[in-house]
C-alpha positions as a Markdown table, in Angstrom:
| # | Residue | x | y | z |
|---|---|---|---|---|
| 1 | Unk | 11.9 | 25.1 | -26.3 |
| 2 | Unk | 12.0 | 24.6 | -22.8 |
| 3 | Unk | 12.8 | 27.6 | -21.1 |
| 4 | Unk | 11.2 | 31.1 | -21.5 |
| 5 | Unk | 12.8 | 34.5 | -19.8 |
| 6 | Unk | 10.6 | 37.8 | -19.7 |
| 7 | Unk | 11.0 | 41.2 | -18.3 |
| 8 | Unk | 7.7 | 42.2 | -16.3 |
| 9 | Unk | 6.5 | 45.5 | -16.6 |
| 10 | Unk | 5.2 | 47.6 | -13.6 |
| 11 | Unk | 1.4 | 48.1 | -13.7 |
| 12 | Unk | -1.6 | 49.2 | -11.5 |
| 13 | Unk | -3.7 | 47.1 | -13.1 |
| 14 | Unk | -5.6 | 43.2 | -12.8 |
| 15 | Unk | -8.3 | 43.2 | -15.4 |
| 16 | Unk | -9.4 | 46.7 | -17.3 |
| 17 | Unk | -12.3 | 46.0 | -14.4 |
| 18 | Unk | -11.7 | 47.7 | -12.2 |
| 19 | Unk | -9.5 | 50.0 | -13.9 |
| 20 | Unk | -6.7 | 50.3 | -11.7 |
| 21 | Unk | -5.6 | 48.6 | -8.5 |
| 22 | Unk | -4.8 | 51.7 | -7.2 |
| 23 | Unk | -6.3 | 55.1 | -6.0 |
| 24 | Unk | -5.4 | 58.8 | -5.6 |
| 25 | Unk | -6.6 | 60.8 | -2.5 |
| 26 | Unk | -9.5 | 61.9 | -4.6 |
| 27 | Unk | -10.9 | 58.2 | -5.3 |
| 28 | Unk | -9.7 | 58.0 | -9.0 |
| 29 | Unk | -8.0 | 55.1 | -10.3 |
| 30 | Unk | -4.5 | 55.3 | -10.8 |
| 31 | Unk | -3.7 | 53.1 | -14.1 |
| 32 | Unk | -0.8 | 51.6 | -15.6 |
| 33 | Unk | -1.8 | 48.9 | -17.8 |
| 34 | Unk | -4.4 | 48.6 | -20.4 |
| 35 | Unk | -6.2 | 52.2 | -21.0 |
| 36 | Unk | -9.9 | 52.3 | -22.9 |
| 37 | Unk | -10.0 | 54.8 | -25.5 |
| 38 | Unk | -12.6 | 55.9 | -27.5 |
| 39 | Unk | -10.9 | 54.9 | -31.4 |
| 40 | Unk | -12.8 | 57.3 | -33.3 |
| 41 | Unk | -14.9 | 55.1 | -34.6 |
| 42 | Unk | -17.6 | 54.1 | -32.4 |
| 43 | Unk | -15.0 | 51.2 | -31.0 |
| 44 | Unk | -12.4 | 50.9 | -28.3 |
| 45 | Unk | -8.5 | 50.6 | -28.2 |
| 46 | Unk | -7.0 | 49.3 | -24.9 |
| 47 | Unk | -3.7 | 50.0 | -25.5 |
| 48 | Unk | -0.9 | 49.9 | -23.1 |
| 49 | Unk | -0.3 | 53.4 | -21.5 |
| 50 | Unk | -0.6 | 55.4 | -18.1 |
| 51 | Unk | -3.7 | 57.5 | -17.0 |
| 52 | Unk | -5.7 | 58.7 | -14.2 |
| 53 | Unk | -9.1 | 57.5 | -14.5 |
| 54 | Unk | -12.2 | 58.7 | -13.5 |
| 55 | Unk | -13.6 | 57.2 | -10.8 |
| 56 | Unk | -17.0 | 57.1 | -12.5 |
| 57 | Unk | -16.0 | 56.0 | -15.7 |
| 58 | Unk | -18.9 | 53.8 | -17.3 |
| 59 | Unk | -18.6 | 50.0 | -16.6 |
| 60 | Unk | -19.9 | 47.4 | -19.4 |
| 61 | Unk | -20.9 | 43.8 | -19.0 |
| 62 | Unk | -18.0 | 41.4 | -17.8 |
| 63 | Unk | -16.1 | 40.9 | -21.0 |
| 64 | Unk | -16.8 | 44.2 | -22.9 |
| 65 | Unk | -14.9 | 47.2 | -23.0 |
| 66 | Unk | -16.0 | 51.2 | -22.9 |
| 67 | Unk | -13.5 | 54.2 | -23.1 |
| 68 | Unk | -12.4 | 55.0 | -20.0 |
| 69 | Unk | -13.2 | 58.7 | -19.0 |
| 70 | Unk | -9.7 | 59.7 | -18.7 |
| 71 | Unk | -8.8 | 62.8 | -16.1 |
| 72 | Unk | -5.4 | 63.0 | -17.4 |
| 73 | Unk | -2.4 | 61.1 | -18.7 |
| 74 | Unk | 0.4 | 60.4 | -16.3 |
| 75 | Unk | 3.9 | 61.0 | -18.3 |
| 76 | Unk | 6.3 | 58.1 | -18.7 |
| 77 | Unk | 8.3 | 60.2 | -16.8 |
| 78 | Unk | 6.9 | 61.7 | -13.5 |
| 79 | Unk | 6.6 | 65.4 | -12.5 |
| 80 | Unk | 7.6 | 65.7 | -8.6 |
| 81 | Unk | 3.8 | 66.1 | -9.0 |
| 82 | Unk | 3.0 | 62.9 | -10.4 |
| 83 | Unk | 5.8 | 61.0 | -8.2 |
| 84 | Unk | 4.7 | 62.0 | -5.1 |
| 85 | Unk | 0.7 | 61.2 | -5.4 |
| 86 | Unk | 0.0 | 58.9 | -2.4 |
| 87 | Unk | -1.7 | 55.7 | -3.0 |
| 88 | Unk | -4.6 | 54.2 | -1.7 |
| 89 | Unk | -6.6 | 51.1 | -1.9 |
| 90 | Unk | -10.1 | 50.7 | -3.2 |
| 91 | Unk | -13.2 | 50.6 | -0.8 |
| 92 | Unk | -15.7 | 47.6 | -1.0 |
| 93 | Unk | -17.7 | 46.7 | -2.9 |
| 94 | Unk | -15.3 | 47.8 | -5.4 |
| 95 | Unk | -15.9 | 50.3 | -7.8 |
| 96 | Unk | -16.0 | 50.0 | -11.8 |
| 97 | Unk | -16.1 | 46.1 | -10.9 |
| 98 | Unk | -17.6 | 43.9 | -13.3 |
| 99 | Unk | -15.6 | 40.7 | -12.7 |
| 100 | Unk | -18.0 | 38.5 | -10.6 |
| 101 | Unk | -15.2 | 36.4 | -9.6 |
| 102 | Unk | -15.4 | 34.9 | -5.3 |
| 103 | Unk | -11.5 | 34.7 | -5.1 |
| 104 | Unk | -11.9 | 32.9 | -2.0 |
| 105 | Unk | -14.6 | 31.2 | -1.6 |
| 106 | Unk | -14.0 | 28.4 | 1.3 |
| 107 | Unk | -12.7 | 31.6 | 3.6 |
| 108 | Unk | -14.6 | 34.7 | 2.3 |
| 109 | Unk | -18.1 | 33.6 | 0.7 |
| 110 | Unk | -19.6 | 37.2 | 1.7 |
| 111 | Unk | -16.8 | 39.4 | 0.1 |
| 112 | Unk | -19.3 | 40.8 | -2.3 |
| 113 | Unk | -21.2 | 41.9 | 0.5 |
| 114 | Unk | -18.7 | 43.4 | 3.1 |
| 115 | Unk | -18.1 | 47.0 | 3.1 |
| 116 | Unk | -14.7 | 49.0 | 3.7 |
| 117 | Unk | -13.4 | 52.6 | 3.0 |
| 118 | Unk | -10.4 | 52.9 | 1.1 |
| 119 | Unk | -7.3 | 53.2 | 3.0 |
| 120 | Unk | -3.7 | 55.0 | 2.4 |
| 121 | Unk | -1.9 | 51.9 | 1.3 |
| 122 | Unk | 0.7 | 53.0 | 4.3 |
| 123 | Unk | -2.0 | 52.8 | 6.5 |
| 124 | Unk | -4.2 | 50.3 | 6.1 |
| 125 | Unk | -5.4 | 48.0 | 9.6 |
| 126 | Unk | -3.7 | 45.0 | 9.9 |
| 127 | Unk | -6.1 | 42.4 | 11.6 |
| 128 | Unk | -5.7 | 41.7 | 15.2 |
| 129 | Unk | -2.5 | 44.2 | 15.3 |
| 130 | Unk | -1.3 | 45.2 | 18.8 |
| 131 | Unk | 0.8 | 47.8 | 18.9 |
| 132 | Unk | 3.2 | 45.8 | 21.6 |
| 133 | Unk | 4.0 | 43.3 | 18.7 |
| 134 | Unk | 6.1 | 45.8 | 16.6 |
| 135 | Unk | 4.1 | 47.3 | 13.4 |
| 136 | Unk | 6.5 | 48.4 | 11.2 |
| 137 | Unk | 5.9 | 51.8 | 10.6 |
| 138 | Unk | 6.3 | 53.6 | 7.4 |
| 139 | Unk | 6.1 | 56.6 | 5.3 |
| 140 | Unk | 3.4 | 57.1 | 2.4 |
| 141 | Unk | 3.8 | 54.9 | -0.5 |
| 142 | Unk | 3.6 | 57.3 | -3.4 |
| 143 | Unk | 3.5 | 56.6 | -7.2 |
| 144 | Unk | 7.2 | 57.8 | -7.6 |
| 145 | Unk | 8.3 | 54.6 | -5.3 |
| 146 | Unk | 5.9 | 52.2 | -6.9 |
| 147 | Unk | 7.1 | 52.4 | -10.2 |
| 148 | Unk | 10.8 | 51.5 | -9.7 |
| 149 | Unk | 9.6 | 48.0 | -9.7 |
| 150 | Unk | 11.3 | 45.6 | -11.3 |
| 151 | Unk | 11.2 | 41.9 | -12.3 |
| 152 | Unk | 12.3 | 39.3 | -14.5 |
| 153 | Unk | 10.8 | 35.8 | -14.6 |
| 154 | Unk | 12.3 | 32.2 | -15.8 |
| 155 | Unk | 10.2 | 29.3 | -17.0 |
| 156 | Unk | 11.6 | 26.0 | -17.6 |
| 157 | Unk | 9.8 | 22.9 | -18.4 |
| 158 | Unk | 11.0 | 19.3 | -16.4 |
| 159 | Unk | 13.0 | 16.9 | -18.4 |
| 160 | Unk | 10.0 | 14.5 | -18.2 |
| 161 | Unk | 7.8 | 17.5 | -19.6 |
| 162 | Unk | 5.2 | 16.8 | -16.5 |
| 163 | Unk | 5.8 | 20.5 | -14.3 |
| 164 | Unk | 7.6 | 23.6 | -14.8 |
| 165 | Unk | 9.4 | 25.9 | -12.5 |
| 166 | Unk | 8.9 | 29.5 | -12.4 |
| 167 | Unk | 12.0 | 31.7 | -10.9 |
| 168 | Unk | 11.9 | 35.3 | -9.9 |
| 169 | Unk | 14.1 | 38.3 | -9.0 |
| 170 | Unk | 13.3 | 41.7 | -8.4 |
| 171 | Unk | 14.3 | 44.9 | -7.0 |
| 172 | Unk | 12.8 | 48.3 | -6.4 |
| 173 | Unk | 10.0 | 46.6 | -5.0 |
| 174 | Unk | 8.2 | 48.4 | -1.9 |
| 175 | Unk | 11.0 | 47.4 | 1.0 |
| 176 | Unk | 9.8 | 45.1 | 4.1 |
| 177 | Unk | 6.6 | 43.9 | 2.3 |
| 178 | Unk | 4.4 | 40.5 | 1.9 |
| 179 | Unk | 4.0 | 40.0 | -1.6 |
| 180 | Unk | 2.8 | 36.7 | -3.7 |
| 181 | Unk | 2.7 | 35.6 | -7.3 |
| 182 | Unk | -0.6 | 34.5 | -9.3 |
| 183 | Unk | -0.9 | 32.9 | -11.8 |
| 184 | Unk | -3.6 | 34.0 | -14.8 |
| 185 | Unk | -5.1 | 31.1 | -17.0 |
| 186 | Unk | -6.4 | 31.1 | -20.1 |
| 187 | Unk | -9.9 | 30.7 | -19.0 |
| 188 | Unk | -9.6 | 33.3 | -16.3 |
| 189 | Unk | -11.2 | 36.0 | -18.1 |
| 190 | Unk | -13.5 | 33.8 | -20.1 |
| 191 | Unk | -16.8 | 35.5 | -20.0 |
| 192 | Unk | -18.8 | 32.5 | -20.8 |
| 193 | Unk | -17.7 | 31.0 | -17.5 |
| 194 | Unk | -14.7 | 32.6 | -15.8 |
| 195 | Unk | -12.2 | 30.0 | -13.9 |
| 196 | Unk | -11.1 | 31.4 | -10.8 |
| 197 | Unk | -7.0 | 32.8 | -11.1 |
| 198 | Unk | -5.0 | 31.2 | -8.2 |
| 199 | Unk | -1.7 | 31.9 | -6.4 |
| 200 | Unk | 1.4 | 30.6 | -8.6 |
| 201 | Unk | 2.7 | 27.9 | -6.1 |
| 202 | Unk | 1.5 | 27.4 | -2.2 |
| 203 | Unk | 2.9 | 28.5 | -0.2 |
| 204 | Unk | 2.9 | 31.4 | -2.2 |
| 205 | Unk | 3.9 | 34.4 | 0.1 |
| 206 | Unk | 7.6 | 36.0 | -0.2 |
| 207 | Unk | 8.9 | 39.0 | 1.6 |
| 208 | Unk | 10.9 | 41.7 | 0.4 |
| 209 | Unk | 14.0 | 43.0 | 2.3 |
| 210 | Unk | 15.3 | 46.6 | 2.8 |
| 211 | Unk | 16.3 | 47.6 | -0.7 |
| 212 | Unk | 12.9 | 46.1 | -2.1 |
| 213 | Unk | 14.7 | 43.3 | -3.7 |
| 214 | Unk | 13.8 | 39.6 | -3.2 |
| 215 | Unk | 13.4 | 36.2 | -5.1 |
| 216 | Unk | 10.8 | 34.3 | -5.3 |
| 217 | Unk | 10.5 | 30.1 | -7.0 |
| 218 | Unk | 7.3 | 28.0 | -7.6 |
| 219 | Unk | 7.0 | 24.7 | -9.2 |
| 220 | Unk | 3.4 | 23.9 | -11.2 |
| 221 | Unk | 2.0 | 20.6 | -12.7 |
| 222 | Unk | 1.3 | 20.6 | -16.4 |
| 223 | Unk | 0.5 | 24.8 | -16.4 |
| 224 | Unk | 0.9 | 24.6 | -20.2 |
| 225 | Unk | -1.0 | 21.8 | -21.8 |
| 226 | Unk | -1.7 | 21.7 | -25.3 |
| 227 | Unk | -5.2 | 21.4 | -24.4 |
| 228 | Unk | -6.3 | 23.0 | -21.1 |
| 229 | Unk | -6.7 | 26.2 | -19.0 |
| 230 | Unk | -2.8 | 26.9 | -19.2 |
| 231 | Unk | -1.0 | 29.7 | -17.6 |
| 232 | Unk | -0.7 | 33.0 | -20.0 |
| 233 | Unk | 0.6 | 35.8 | -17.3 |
| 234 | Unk | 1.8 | 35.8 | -14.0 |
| 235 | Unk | 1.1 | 38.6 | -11.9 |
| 236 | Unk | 3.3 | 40.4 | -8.7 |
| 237 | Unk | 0.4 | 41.1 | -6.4 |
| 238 | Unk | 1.3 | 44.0 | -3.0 |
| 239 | Unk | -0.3 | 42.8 | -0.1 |
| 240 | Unk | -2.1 | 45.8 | 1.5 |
| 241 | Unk | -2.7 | 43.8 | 4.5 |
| 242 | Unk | 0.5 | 42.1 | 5.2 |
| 243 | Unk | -0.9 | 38.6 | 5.2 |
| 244 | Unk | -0.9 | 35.2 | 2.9 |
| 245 | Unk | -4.5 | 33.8 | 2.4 |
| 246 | Unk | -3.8 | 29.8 | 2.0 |
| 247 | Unk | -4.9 | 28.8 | -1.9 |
| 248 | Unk | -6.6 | 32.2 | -2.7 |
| 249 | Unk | -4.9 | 35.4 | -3.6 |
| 250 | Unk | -6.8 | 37.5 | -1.8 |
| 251 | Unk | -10.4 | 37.7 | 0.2 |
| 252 | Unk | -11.5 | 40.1 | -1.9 |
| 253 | Unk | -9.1 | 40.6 | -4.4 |
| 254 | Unk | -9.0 | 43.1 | -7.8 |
| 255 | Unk | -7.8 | 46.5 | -5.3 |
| 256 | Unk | -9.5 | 45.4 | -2.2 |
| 257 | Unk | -6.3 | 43.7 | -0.2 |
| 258 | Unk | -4.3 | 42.9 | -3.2 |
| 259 | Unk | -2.4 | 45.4 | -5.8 |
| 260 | Unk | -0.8 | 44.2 | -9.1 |
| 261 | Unk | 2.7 | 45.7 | -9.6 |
| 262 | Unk | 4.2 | 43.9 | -12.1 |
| 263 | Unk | 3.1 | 41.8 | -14.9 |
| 264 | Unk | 4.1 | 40.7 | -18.5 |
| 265 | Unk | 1.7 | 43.1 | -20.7 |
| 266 | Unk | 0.3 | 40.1 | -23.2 |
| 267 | Unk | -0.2 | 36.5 | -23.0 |
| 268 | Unk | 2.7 | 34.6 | -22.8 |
| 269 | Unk | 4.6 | 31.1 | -22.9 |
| 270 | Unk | 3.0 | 29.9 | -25.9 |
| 271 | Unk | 6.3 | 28.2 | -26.9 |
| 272 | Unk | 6.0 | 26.6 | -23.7 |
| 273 | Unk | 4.2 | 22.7 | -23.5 |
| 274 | Unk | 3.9 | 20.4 | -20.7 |
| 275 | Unk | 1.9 | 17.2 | -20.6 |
| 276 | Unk | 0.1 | 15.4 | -17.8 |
């Protein structure tokens, strides 16, 4: 086979470190994606679901999973409640982080060191903005509006089997927004030595218009090889600080300036091969 086509799913969530992406006003993490849950047994399930989680939930070593301490479940479908929670980013350092990932290191080799608050993810400071250059101004983003997301994604493998293109629409994305694409590798999460995930294609940036829909097309060498660190998800990253950061997803990454919204919710593309 050389061509795969899968329906992403909107999320919260990178890693189950740090649980969510996201944040309520009252610092906990708002999660759609993988919940921990105690399985009765002295083990965990991380099964796919949505939750508010406790902001001090227990973290384990990189690679190990607790149950999450859950505040309450959010319904597949929202209460005006639910829908109209406003949505923050998290502070640094980030909290219920165990991934000791630099996801920049050439520009940002003190991320683990700087300190932020967390910030309404309508309102976070945009370096070096002046207001005389037009900020576009908008309204909350609230839970309700993140979770129309939507997004379908096309692999196809060259004829010569060397590269494959990735092709992307959405809609109901947040409107007038820098987004990007990243691509997770096999080895990404490895905890005996964790590669660092990178941006699906550079440039890497794409914008979405008024209605929240856009399109978005990357071309990879050899991202599935038989024997390698091939590509397993790709990931829809919100960028909190309207910017593109060159080969890195993010300066800090994980909540900090960049929020997963969509995602396929298991590895992927293993029908897929490509060759050097």
């Amino acid at each position: 086979m050389r061509t795969s086509t899968l329906d992403l799913s909107v999320t919260t969530q990178g890693p189950t470190y740090p649980p969510s992406e996201i944040l309520d006003a009252d610092g906990n993490f708002v999660t759609i994606g993988r919940i921990n849950r105690d399985d009765g047994n002295g083990g965990v399930t991380s099964e796919w679901g949505r939750a508010v989680v406790a902001a001090d939930s227990p973290v384990p070593p990189f690679g190990e999973q607790l149950p999450y301490r859950i505040v309450r479940e959010i319904p597949e479908e929202l209460t005006a409640a639910e829908a109209s929670t406003v949505l923050y980013t998290l502070p640094l350092p980030l909290p219920c982080n165990n991934y000791p990932m630099l996801f920049a290191p050439e520009q940002r080799p003190d991320a683990h060191r700087v300190e932020r608050p967390s910030y309404p993810l309508h309102a976070v400071p945009i370096p070096d903005l002046r207001e005389e250059d037009g900020p576009r101004k908008r309204e909350p983003i609230t839970l309700g509006q993140w979770v129309e997301a939507a997004g379908q994604v096309q692999a196809t493998v060259t004829a010569d089997g060397t590269a494959a293109e990735f092709a992307f629409a959405f809609e109901g994305l947040i409107p007038d927004s820098v987004y990007t694409v990243m691509s997770l590798r096999q080895q990404d999460l490895d905890p005996a030595g964790p590669t660092r995930p990178g941006p699906l294609g550079v440039p890497n940036a794409f914008y979405s218009d008024a209605k929240g829909t856009a399109t978005y097309r990357a071309v990879l060498p050899n991202p599935f090889p038989e024997q390698g660190n091939r590509i397993i998800n790709v990931i829809v990253l919100w960028m909190s600080y309207q910017q593109n950061y060159g080969g890195a997803i993010g300066h800090f990454g994980l909540g900090g300036d960049i929020h997963a919204q969509l995602k396929l919710q298991a590895p992927a593309f293993q029908e897929l091969a490509t060759r050097d």
